[in-house]
Each structure stands twice: as structure tokens, then as C-alpha cells.
VMD Tcl script that draws the C-alpha trace (Angstrom):
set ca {
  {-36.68 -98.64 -86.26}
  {-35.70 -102.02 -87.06}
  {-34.74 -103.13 -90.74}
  {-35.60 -106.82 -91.38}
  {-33.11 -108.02 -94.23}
  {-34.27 -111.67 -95.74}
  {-31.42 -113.73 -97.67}
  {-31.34 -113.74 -101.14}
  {-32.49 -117.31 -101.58}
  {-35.71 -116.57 -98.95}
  {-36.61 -113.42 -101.13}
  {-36.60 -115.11 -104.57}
  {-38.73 -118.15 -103.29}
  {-40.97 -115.68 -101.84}
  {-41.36 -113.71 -105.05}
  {-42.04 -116.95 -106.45}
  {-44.74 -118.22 -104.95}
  {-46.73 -114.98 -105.09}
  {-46.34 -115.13 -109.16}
  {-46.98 -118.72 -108.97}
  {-50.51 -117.80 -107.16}
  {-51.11 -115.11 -109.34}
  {-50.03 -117.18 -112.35}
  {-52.32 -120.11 -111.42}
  {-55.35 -117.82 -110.77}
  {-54.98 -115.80 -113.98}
  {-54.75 -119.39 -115.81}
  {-58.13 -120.50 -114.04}
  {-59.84 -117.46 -115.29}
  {-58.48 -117.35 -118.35}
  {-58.88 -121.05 -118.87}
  {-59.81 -122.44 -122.80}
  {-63.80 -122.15 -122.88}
  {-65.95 -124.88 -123.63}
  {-69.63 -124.97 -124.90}
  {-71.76 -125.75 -121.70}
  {-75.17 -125.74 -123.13}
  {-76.94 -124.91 -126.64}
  {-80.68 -123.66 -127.75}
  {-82.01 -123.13 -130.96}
  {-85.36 -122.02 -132.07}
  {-86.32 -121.48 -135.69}
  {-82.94 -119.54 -136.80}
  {-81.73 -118.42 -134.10}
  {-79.27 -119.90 -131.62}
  {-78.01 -119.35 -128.32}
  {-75.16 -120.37 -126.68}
  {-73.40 -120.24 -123.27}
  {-69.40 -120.87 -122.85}
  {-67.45 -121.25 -119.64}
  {-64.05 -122.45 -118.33}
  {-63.08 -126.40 -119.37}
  {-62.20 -126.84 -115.71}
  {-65.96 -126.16 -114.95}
  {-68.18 -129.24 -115.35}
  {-70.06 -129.00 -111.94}
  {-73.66 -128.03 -111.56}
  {-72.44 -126.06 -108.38}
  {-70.92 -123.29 -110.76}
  {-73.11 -120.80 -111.36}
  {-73.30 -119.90 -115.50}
  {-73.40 -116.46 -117.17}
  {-77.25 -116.28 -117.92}
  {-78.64 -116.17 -121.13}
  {-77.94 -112.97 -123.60}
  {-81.80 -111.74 -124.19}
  {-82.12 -109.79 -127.36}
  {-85.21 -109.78 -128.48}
  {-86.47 -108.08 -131.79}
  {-84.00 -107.84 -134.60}
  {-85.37 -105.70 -137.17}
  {-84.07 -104.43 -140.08}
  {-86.23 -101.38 -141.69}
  {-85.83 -98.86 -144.78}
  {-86.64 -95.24 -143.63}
  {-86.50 -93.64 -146.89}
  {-87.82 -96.40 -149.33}
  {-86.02 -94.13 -152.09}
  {-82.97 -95.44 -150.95}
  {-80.58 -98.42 -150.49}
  {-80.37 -98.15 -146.85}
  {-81.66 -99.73 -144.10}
  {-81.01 -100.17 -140.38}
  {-80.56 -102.94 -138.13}
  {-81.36 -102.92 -134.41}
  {-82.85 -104.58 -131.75}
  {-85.53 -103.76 -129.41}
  {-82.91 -104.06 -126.46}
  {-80.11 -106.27 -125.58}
  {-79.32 -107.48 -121.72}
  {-77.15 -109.84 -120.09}
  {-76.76 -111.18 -116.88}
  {-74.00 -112.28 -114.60}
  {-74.87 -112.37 -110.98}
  {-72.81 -112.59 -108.92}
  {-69.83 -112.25 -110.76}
  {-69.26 -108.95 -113.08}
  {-69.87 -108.31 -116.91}
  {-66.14 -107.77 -118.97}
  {-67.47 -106.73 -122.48}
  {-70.66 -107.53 -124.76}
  {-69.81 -107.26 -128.73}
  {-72.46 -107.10 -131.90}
  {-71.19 -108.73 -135.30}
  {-72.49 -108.55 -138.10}
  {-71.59 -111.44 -140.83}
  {-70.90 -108.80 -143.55}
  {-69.22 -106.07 -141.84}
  {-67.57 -107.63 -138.55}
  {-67.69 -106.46 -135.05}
  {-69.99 -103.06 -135.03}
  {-70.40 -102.62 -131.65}
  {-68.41 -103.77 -128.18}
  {-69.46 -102.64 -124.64}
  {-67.25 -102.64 -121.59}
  {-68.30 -103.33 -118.47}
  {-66.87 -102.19 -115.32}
  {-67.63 -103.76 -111.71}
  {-71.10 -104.50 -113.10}
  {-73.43 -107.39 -112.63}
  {-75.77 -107.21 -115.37}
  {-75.97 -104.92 -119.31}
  {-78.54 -103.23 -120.86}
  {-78.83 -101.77 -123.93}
  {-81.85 -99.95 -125.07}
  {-82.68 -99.80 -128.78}
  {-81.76 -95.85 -129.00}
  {-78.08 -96.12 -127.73}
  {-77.24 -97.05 -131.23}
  {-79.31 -94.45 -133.09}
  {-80.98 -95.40 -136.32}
  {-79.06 -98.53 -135.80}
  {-76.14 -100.18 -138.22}
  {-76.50 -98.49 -141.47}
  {-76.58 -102.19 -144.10}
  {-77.96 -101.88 -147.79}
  {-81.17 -103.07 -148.16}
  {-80.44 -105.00 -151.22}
  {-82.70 -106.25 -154.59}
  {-85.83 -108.72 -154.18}
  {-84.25 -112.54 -153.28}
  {-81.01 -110.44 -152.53}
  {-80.52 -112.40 -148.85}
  {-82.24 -115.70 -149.97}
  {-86.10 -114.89 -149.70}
  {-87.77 -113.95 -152.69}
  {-89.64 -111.35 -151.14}
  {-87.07 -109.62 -149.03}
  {-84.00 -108.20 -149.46}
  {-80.51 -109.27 -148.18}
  {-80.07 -111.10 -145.16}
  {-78.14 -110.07 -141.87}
  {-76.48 -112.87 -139.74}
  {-75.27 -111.45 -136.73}
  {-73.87 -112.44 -133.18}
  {-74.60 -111.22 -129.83}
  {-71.32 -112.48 -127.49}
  {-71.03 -111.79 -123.57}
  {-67.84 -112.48 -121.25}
  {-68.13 -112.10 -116.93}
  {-64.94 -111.90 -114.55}
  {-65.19 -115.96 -114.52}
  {-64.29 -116.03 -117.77}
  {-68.21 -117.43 -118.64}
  {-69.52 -117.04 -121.59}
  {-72.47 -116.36 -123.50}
  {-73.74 -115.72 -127.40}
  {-77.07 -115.59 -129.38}
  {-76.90 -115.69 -132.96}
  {-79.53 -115.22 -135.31}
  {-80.72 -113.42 -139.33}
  {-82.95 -110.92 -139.69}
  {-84.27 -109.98 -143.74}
  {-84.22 -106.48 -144.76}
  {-86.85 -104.59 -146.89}
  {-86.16 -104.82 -150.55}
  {-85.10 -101.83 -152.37}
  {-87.25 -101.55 -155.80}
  {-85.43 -98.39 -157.74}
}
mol new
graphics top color blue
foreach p $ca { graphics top sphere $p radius 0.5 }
foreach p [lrange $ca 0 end-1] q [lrange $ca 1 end] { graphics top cylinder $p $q radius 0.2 }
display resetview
């Protein structure tokens, strides 16, 4: 058996340009993000990041977060407490794979993040979270409307392997709770 022995100098330029590859593609997917297109409707809003370095039409974007429903509802109308959930929540990233989809809620903060792992697409039916996230209902006007109760503002965010990116926001009105 034959041992192959490189120079010093040989090796170190070597190691170098592997962590110079590496370096360069964790930069491109890790690049700053930058808001590629924007849709509102009524109150709610959805958005869709992705790298700066990708302007062209070519690159395919992380679809669209679809969350439809957001309800908030009072089970026990003797009480302070409601729930907030959603019918489902889905995202798409064909063909590259989901990282993580997080739920925030503008009172309490991040309630919820999923991870993905060598995935294309998320779905997340409305029973994975129970009841749903236990918020207080609140008094009549409470959240802005003078027949409802407090208001919820929360935010739906995706992330895929190309560092894409995608987010709905949106309010929903709870019940009001009448002692």
C-alpha cells in the first residue's frame, strides 16, 4: 500500500477551497431575504420572502401559506376563555423541502413552530393543536368592535431549504365574555 503525502502548502490550499465552497453556498442560502410579492384582502395579508440574490422569474418561489378559517370561540360562555384555531394550515415548497412553519400570536408570541424534515409540503389539521391557543375572551369593544371581544393578530411564517419565504397575517375577534 502506497501512502500519498501532499506538502503542507498543497494541503492548506486544499482545505481552503473546500470551506470557501462550503462558505459561499451556506451564504447563498442563507442570503438576507427580501419581500418578493404582497396580497392583502380585507385584513389579512400575505406575504412571500426569498433570497436578495433572487430577482429572476426562473426561480421557483415557496407557494403561498393557505390557512383558511381563523376562529376564535368560547366553549363554556361562563368563562373568560376562548380558543383560537384554524380550520387547517398548509404550505408548499416543491421542489425544494420545508425547514420550519411558526404561529404568533401578537399578545403572547410564538405558540407554535413545526419542523420539517426532507419534506416538500406541511399540513396541519385543526385537531393537532387541541382546543386550540387558550386567549381570554375579553369585555364587549375589548379588541376594537363593539360587539366582540378582544382581538387576535397573529402570523403564519414558512421557511424551505432555499431559504424562501412565506407569511400570512391576519385578526380574528373573539366572543365577548358578559359575567
Amino acid at each position: 500500500m502506497r501512502k500519498i503525502i501532499l506538502p503542507l502548502s498543497i494541503a492548506i490550499v486544499l482545505v481552503a477551497a473546500v470551506f470557501g465552497v462550503m462558505h459561499a453556498a451556506r451564504g447563498q442560502a442563507q442570503g438576507d431575504s427580501v419581500l418578493l410579492g404582497q396580497e392583502t384582502q380585507g385584513e389579512n395579508t400575505r406575504e412571500v420572502y426569498g433570497p436578495a440574490q433572487v430577482n429572476s422569474p426562473d426561480q421557483p418561489a415557496i407557494s403561498f401559506i393557505d390557512s383558511p378559517s381563523a376562529t376564535c370561540y368560547q366553549p363554556d360562555h361562563s368563562q373568560d376563555a376562548c380558543y383560537l384555531n384554524w380550520y387547517y394550515m398548509a404550505v408548499d415548497a416543491n421542489p425544494n423541502y420545508m425547514i420550519a412553519m411558526t404561529v404568533t400570536l401578537n399578545t403572547i408570541g410564538v405558540v407554535s413552530k413545526i419542523g420539517g424534515f426532507f419534506q416538500t409540503s406541511m399540513y396541519v389539521p385543526y385537531n393537532m393543536y387541541g382546543q386550540g391557543f387558550k386567549v381570554a375572551c375579553g369585555t364587549l369593544g375589548a379588541g376594537g368592535n363593539p360587539l366582540l371581544g378582544n382581538a387576535y393578530s397573529y402570523t403564519i411564517r414558512a421557511r424551505d431549504s432555499a431559504n424562501l419565504g412565506s407569511a400570512n397575517y391576519g385578526t380574528t375577534y373573539c366572543p365577548a365574555y358578559t359575567p
